[in-house]
Backbone bond lengths (Angstrom), bond angles and torsions (degrees), N, CA, C in turn:
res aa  C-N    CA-C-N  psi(-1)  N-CA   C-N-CA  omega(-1)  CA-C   N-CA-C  phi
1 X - - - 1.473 - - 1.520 108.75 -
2 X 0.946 99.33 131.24 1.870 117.10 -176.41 1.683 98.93 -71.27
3 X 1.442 101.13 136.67 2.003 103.86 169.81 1.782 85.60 -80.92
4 X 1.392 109.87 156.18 1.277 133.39 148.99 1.307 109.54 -64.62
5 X 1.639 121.84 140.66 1.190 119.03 -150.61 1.914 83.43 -97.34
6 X 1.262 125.59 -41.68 1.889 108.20 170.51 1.541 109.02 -31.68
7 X 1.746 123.74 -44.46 1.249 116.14 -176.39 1.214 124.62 -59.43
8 X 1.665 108.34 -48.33 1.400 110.49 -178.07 1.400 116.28 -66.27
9 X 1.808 124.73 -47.28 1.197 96.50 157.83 1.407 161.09 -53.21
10 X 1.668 111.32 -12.28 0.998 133.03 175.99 1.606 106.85 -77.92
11 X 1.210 112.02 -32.20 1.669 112.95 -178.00 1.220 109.44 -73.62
12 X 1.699 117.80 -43.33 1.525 113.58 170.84 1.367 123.32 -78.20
13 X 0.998 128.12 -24.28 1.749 115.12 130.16 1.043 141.51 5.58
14 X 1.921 96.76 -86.98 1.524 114.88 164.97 1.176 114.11 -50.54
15 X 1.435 130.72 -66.70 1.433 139.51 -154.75 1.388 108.84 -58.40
16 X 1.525 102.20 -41.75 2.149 114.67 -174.46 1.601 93.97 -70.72
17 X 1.577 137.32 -49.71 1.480 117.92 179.21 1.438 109.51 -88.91
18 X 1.146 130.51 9.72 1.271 125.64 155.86 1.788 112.39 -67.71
19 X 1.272 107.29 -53.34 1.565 131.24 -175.57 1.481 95.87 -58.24
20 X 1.748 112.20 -62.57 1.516 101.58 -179.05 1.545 121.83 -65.15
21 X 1.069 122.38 -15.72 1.730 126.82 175.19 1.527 92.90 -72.41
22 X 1.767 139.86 -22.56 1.529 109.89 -143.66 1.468 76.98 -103.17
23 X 1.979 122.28 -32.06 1.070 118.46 -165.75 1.923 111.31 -55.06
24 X 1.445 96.57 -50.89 1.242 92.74 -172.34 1.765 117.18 -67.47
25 X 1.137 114.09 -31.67 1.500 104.37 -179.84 1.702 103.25 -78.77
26 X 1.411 124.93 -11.98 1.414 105.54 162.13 1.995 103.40 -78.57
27 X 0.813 127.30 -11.39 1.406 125.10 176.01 1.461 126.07 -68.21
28 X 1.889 96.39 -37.98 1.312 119.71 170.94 1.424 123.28 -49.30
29 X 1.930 105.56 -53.31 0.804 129.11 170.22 1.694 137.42 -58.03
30 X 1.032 83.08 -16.42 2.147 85.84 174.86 0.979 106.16 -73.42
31 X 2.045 110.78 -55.32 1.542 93.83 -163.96 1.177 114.67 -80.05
32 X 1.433 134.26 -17.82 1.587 129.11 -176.57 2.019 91.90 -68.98
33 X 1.172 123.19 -50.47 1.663 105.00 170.18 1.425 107.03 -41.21
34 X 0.996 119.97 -45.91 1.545 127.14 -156.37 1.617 100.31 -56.21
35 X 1.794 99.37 -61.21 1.219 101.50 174.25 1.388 146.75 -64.47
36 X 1.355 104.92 -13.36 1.614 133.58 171.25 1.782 104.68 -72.60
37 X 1.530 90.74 -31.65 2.125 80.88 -172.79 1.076 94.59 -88.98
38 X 2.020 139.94 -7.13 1.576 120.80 169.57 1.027 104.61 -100.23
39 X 1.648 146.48 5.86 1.020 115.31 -179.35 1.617 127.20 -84.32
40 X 0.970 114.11 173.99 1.780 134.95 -166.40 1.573 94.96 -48.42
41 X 1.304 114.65 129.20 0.982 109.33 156.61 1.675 119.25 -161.42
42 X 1.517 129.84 -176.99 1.245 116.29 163.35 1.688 122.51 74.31
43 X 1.049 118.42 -172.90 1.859 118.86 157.98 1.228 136.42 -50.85
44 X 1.100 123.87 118.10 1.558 115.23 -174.87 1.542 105.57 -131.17
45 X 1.467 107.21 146.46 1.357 105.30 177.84 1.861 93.36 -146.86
46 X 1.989 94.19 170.18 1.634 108.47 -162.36 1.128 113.76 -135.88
47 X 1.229 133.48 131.75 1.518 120.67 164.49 1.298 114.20 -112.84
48 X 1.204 142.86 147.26 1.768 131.49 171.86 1.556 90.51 -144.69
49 X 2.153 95.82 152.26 1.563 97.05 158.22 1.508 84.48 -132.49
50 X 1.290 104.89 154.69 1.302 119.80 177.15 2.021 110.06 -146.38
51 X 1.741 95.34 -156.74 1.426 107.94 179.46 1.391 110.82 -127.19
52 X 1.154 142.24 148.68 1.422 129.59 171.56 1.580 100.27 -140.15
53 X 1.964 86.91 171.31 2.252 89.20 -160.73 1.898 63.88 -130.27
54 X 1.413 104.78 129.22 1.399 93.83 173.44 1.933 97.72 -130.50
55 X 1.073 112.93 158.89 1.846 132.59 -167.79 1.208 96.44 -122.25
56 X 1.726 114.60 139.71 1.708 98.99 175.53 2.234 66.23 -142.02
57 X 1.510 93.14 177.73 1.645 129.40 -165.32 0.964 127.92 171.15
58 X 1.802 129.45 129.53 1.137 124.60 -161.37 1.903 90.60 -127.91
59 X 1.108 104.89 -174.77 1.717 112.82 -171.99 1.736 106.23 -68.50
60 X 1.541 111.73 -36.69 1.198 100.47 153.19 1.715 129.35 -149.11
61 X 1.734 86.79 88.41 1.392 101.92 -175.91 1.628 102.52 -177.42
62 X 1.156 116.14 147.65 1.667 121.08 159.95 1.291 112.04 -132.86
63 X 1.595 131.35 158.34 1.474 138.71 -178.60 1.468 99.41 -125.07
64 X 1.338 112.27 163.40 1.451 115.92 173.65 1.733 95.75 -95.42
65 X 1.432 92.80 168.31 1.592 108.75 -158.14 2.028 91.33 -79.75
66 X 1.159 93.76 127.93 1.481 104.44 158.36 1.897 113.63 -102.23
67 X 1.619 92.10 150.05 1.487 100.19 175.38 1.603 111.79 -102.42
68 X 1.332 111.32 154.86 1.334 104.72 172.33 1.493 106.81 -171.38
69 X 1.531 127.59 171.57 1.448 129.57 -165.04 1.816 110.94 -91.06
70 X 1.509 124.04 120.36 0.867 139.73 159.75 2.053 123.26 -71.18
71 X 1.484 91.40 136.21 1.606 103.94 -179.63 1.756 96.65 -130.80
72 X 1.357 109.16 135.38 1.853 112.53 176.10 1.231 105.28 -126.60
73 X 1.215 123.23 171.76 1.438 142.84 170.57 0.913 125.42 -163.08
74 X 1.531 137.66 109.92 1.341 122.33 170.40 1.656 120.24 -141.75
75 X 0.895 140.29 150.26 1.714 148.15 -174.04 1.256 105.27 -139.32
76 X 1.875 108.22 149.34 1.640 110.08 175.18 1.537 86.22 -167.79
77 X 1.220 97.21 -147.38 1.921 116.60 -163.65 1.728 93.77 -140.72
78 X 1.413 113.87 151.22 1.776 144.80 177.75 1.472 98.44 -86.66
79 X 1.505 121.99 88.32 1.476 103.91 155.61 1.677 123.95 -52.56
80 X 1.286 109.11 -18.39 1.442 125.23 -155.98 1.569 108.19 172.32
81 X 1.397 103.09 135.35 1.665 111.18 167.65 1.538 119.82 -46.98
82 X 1.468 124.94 6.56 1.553 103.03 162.59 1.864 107.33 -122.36
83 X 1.398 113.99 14.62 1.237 120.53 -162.32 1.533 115.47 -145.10
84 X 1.467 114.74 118.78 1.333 86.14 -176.31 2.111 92.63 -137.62
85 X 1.359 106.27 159.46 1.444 104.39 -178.22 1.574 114.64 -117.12
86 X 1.120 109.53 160.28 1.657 108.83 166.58 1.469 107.60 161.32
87 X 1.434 106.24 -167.25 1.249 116.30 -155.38 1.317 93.61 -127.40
88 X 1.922 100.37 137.05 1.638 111.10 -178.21 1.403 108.78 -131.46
89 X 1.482 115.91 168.18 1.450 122.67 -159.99 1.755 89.66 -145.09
90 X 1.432 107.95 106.92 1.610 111.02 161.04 1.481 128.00 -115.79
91 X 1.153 104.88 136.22 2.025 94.38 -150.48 1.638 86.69 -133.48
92 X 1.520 105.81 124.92 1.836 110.82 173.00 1.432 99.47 -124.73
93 X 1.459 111.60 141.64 1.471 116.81 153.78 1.636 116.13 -130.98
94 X 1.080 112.85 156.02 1.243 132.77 -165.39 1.808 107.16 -61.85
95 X 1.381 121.61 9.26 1.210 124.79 -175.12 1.425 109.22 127.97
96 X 1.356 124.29 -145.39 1.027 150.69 -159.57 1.702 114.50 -148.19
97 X 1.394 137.57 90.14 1.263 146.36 171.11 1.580 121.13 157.57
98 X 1.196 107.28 163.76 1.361 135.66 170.57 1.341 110.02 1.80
99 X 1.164 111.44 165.59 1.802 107.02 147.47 1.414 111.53 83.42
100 X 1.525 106.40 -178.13 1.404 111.14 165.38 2.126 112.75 -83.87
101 X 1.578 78.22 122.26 1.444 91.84 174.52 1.750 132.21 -129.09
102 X 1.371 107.64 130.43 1.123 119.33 -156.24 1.708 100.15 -58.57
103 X 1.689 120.34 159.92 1.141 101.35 177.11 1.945 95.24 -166.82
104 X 1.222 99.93 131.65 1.699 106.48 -176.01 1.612 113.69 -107.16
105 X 0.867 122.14 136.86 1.454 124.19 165.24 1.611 134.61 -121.84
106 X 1.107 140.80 79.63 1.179 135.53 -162.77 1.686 118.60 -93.01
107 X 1.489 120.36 112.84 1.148 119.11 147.59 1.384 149.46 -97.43
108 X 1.292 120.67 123.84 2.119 118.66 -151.27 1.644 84.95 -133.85
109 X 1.358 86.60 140.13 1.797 103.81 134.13 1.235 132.07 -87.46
110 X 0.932 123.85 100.85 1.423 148.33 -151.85 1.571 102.64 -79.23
111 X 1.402 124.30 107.69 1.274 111.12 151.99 1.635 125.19 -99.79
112 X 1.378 149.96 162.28 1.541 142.66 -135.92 1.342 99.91 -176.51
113 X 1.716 112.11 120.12 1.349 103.35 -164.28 1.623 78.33 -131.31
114 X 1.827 109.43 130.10 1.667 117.36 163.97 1.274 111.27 -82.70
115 X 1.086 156.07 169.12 1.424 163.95 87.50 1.639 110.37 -16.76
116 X 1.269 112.76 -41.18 1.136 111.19 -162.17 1.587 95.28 -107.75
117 X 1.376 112.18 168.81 1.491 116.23 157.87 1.428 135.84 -103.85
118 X 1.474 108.19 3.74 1.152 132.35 175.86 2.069 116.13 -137.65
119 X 1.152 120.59 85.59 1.818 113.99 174.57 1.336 93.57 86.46
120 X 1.584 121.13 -162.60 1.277 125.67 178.41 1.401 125.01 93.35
121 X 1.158 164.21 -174.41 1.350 164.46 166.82 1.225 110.48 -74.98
122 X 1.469 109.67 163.88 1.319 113.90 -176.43 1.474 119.26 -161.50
123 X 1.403 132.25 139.54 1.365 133.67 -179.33 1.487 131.11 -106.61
124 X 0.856 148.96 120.87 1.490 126.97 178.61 1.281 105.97 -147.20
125 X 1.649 102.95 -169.11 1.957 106.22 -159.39 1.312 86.23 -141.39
126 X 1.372 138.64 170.09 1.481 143.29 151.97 1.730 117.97 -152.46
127 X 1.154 124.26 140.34 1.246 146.73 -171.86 1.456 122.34 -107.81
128 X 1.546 142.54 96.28 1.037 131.97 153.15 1.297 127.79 -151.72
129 X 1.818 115.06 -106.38 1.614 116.38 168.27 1.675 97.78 -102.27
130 X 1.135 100.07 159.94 1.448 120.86 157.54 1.838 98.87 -136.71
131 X 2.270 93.45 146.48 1.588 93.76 178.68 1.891 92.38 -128.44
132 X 1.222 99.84 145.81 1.280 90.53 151.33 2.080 121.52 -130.88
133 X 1.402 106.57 143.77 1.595 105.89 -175.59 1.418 100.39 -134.14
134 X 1.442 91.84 131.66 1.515 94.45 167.58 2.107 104.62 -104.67
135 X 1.001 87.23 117.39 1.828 112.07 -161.61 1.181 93.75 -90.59
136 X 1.411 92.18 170.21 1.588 112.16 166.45 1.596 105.93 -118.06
137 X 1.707 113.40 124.43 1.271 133.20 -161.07 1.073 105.52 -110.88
138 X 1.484 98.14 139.18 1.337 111.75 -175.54 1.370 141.52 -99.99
139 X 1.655 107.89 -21.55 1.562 144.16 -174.16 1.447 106.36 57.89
140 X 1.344 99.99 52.28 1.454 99.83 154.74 1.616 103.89 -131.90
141 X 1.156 101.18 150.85 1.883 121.91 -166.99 1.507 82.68 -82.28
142 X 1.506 133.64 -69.27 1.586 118.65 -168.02 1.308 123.77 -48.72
143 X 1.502 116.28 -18.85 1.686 131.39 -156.11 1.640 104.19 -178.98
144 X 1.537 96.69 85.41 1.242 102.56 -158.60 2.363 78.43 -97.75
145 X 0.711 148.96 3.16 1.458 135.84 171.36 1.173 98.57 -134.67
146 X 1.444 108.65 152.71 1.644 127.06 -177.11 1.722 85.67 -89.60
147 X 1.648 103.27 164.45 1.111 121.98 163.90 1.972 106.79 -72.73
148 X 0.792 115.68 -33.24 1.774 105.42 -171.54 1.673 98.64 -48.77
149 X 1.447 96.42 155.47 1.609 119.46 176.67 1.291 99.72 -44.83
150 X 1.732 104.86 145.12 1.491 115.85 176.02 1.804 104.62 -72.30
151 X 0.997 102.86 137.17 1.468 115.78 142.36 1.854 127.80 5.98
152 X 1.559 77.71 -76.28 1.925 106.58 176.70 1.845 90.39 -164.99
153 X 1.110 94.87 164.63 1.581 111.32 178.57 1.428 109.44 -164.19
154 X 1.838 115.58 153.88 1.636 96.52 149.20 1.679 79.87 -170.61
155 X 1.663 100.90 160.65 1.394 112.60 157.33 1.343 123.77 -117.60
156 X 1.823 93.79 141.30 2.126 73.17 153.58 2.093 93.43 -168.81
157 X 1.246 98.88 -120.89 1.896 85.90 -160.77 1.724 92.66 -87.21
158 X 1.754 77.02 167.55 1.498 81.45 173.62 1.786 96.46 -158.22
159 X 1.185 112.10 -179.93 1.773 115.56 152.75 1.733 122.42 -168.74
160 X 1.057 104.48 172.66 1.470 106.68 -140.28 2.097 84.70 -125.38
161 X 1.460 100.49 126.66 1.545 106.35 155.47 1.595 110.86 -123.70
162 X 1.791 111.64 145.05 1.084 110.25 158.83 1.233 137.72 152.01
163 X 1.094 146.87 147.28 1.796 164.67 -136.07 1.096 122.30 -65.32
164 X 0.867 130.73 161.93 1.636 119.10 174.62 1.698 99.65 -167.38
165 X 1.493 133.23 129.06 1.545 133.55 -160.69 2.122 79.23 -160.54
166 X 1.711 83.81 104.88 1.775 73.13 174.99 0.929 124.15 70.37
167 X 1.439 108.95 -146.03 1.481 110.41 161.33 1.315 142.72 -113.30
168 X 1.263 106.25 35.87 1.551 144.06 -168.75 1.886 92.87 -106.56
169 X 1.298 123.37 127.47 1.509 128.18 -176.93 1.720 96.58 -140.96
170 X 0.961 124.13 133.24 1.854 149.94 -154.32 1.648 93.73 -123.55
171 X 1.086 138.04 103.14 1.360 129.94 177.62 1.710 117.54 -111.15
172 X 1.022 126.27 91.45 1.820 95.38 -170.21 1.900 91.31 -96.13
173 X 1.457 119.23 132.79 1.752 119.15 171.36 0.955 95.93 -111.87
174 X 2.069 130.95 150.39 1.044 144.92 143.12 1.384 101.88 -99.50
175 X 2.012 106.36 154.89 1.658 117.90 167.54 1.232 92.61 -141.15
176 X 1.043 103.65 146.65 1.700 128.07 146.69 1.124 122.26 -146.24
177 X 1.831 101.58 107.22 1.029 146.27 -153.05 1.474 122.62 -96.81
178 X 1.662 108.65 -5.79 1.208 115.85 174.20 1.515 113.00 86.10
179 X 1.415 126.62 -141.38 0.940 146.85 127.38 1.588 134.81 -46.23
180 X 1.428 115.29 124.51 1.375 130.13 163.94 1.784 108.43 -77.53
181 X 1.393 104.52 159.44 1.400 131.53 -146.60 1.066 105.99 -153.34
182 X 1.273 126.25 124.94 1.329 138.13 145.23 1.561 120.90 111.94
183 X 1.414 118.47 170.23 1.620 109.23 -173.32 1.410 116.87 51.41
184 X 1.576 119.59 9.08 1.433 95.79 172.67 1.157 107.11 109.00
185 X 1.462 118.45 -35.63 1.382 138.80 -160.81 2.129 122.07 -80.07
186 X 0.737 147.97 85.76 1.657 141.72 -152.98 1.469 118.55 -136.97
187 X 1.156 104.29 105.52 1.907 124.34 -169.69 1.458 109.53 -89.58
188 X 1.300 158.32 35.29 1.142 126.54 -162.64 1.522 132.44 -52.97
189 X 1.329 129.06 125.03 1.585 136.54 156.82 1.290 76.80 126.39
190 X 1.579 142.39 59.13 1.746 120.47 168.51 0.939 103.62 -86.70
191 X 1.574 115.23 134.01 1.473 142.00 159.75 1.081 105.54 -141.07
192 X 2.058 95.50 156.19 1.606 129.86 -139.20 1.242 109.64 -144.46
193 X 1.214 159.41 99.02 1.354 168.12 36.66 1.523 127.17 65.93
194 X 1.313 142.91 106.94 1.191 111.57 -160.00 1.768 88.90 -163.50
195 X 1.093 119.17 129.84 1.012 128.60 -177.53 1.839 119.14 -115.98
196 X 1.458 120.59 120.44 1.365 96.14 -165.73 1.298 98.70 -140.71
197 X 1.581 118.99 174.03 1.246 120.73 -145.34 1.898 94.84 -159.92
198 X 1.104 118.20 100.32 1.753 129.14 169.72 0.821 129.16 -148.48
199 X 1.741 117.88 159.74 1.246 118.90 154.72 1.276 121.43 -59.50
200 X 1.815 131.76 141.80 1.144 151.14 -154.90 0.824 127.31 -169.38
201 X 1.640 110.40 98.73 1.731 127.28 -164.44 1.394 102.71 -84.92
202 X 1.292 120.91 139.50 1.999 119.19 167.93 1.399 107.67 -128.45
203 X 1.413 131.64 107.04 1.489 134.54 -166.71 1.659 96.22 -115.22
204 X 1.444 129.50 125.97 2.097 104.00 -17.32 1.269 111.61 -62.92
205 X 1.289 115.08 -172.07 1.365 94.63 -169.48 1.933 94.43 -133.98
């Protein structure tokens, strides 16, 4: 028995957009694999050097903003390809030389949110200590502070916002640090301001 030829065309019809529906959702499918085997995942760690303009002020006193060279570090774990956590270390000093020299230290837990799940920009916030010491400097890049007692010192909270495009990282940190300590020296209400600006590698990234 002969098919009616309306049937057969109607079957090859079906079968050709059946075929083109399987082609394209296998098409779909590579690159979302594709994208699943780059996305974020696992350990990650950072290095950056940069510049920072940092502001300090106490309850009764203000300084004008000094500049000086920034070093970061930070490592954590990927809950998920748009989020990642860990712990960072941002350290500014007032330059390189002699004397009494200003010096910031910030430690945060860093949280870091991608847009993307693979590279791309990135934002995050962080929460912890901030220190500030006014040291004794040495002008050396390997060991830029002597071990002798700071100057004045003190810690207390601080937190960290900020950008990341590449390898360009936007940092602005606040501290309030309380009271200064030592040498004689005593600030009450010190707070620290610091705005910084580096290169900032994140592997993977």
């Amino acid at each position: 028995m002969r098919v009616p030829v309306f049937v057969a065309r109607r079957f090859a019809t079906i079968a050709l957009r059946a075929l083109g529906l399987r082609a394209l959702l296998f098409a779909g499918a590579v690159p979302a694999h594709a994208q699943d085997d780059r996305a974020r995942h696992g350990v990650w760690g950072g290095l950056g050097l940069g510049y920072g303009l940092a502001s300090f002020s106490c309850d009764s006193c203000s300084h004008p903003p000094l500049s000086g060279f920034v070093i970061s570090g930070n490592f954590g774990v990927t809950p998920n390809p748009h989020v990642r956590l860990g712990l960072g270390l941002d350290g500014w000093e007032n330059g390189l030389h002699t004397g009494k020299l200003p010096t910031i230290e910030m430690w945060t837990v860093l949280l870091s949110y991608y847009p993307r799940i693979s590279g791309g920009p990135y934002i995050e916030a962080g929460v912890g200590l901030s220190h500030y010491g006014l040291e004794h400097g040495r002008a050396d890049p390997l060991e830029s502070v002597s071990h002798e007692p700071a100057y004045a010192a003190a810690m207390g909270w601080g937190y960290t916002l900020g950008v990341g495009v590449s390898l360009i990282r936007v940092t602005y940190a606040h501290g309030n640090v309380g009271t200064l300590y030592g040498g004689g020296t005593g600030s009450n209400g010190w707070r620290q301001n610091v705005l910084l600006v580096g290169v900032a590698g994140r592997w993977p990234p």
